[in-house]
C-alpha positions in Angstrom: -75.9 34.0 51.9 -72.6 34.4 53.7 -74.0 35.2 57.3 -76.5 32.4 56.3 -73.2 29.9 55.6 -71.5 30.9 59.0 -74.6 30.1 60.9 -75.0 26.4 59.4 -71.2 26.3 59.7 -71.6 26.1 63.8 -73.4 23.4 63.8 -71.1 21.4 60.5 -68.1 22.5 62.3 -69.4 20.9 65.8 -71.2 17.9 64.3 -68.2 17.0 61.2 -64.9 19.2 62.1 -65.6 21.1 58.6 -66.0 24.5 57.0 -68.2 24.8 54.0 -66.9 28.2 51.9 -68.9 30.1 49.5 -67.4 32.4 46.1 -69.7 34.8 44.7 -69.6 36.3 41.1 -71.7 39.0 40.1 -72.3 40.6 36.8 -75.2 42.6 35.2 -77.3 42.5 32.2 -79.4 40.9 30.2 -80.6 37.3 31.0 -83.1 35.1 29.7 -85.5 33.3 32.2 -87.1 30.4 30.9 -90.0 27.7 33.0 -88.8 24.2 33.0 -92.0 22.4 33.3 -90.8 18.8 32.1 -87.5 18.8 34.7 -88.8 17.8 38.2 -87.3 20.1 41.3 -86.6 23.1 38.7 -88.9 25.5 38.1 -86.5 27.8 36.1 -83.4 28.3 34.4 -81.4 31.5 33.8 -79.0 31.8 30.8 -77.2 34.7 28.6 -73.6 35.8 28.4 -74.0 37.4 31.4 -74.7 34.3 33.4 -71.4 32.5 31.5 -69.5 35.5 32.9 -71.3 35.5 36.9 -70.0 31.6 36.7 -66.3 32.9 35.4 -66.1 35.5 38.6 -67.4 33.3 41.2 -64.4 30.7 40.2 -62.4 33.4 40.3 -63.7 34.9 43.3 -61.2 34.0 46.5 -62.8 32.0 49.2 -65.8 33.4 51.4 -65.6 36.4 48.8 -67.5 38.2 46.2 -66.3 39.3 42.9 -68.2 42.0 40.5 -67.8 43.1 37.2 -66.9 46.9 36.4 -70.8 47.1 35.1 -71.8 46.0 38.2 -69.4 48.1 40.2 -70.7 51.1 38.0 -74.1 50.4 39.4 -73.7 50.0 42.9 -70.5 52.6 43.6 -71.5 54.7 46.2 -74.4 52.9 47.3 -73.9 52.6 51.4 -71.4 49.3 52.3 -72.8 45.9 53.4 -72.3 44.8 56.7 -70.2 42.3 56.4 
């Protein structure tokens, strides 16, 4: 999503003289996925504590970073760096 945003962000920045900035939260767990068949444009919706606490992170999270719980850190410690 990030390299994604700096990509459109050459052509916003030329065309508007903007940045568009992206937070992410991350958490893990349980979630409940549910079809919304009666809301046009949305095929699903995701909710659970977990999801209440993603939303609490990513407002936390600083600008054009991404901030993980420690269950989510517990998971993924270790695992090779992303490239950005």
């Amino acid at each position: 999503m990030r390299a994604a945003l700096d990509e459109l962000n050459v052509g916003i920045r030329a065309e508007h003289g903007v940045t568009l900035e992206v937070r992410i939260g991350i958490d893990t767990g349980d979630v409940v996925v549910s079809t919304l068949g009666d809301r046009p444009g949305q095929e699903f919706v995701v909710v659970g504590d977990i999801v209440n606490q993603a939303s609490r992170f990513q407002s936390a999270a600083p600008r054009g970073r991404i901030l993980i719980s420690a269950d989510t850190y517990r998971h993924v410690r270790g695992s090779s760096p992303c490239s950005r």
